[in-house]
C-alpha positions, 0 to 999 in steps of 0.5 A: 221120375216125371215128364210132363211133355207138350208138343209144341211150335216152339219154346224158350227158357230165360234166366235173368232176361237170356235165353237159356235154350230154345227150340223150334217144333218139338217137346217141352220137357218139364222134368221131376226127380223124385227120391229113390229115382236113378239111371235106370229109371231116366233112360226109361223115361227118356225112352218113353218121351222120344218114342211117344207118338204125339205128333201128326202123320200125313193123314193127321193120326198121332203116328209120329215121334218127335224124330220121326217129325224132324223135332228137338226137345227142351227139357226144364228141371220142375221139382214141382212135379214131385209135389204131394198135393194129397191134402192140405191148402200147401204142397209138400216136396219131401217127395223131391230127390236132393237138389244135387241128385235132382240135377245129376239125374236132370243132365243125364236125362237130357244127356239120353236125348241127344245120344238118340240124336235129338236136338236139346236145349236145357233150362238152368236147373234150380235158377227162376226161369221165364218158360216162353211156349206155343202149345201145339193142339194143345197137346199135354201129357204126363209120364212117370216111371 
């Protein structure tokens, strides 16, 4: 399973011209299933992404998760991260989980966020989204587990 996280001002997801979820200060959450991914693993991840220290103390040092920071998350399916890019001039994504086990695992995850008491917002999974960001830094950061 994959996260690319970005620290952000603020982010929006839009489906056929309405907004989906939005946040304010917080974390983009562009997640990736792949097969053989499963609870375990996203509780791991979701984990990894709330505890990440991306954002700034009052001396300006990366010390702060994004509760600590008073944040909230938007976490939007991307099966694309699940690409093998390795050869070729054409991704594969025969790496992917099934679309109904992406998305069992996709709303589990974001299920993990908001019992850590984070405030989350969601795309529409499998729907051709409009991801609207301000990125903070910019800050970017891929995890896998």
């Amino acid at each position: 399973m994959i996260a690319l996280i970005q620290r952000v001002l603020n982010a929006s997801v839009t489906v056929d011209e309405t907004v989906t979820g939005e946040i304010g200060q917080g974390l983009l959450i562009l997640l990736g299933v792949e097969k053989g991914d499963d609870e375990k693993r996203a509780g791991r991840l979701a984990e990894r992404v709330l505890g990440y220290r991306i954002f700034s103390d009052e001396n300006g040092k990366m010390n702060l998760n994004v509760q600590q920071a008073g944040g909230s998350v938007l976490v939007v399916s991307q099966f694309t991260l699940a690409a093998d890019t390795q050869k070729g001039m054409r991704p594969s994504f025969s790496g992917g989980a099934e679309p109904a086990e992406a998305e069992r695992l996709y709303r589990y995850f974001s299920d993990c966020c908001r019992q850590q008491g984070i405030t989350t917002a969601n795309g529409r999974f499998a729907a051709d989204m409009k991801v609207a960001l301000v990125n903070d830094g910019p800050v970017t950061f891929w995890l896998q587990v």
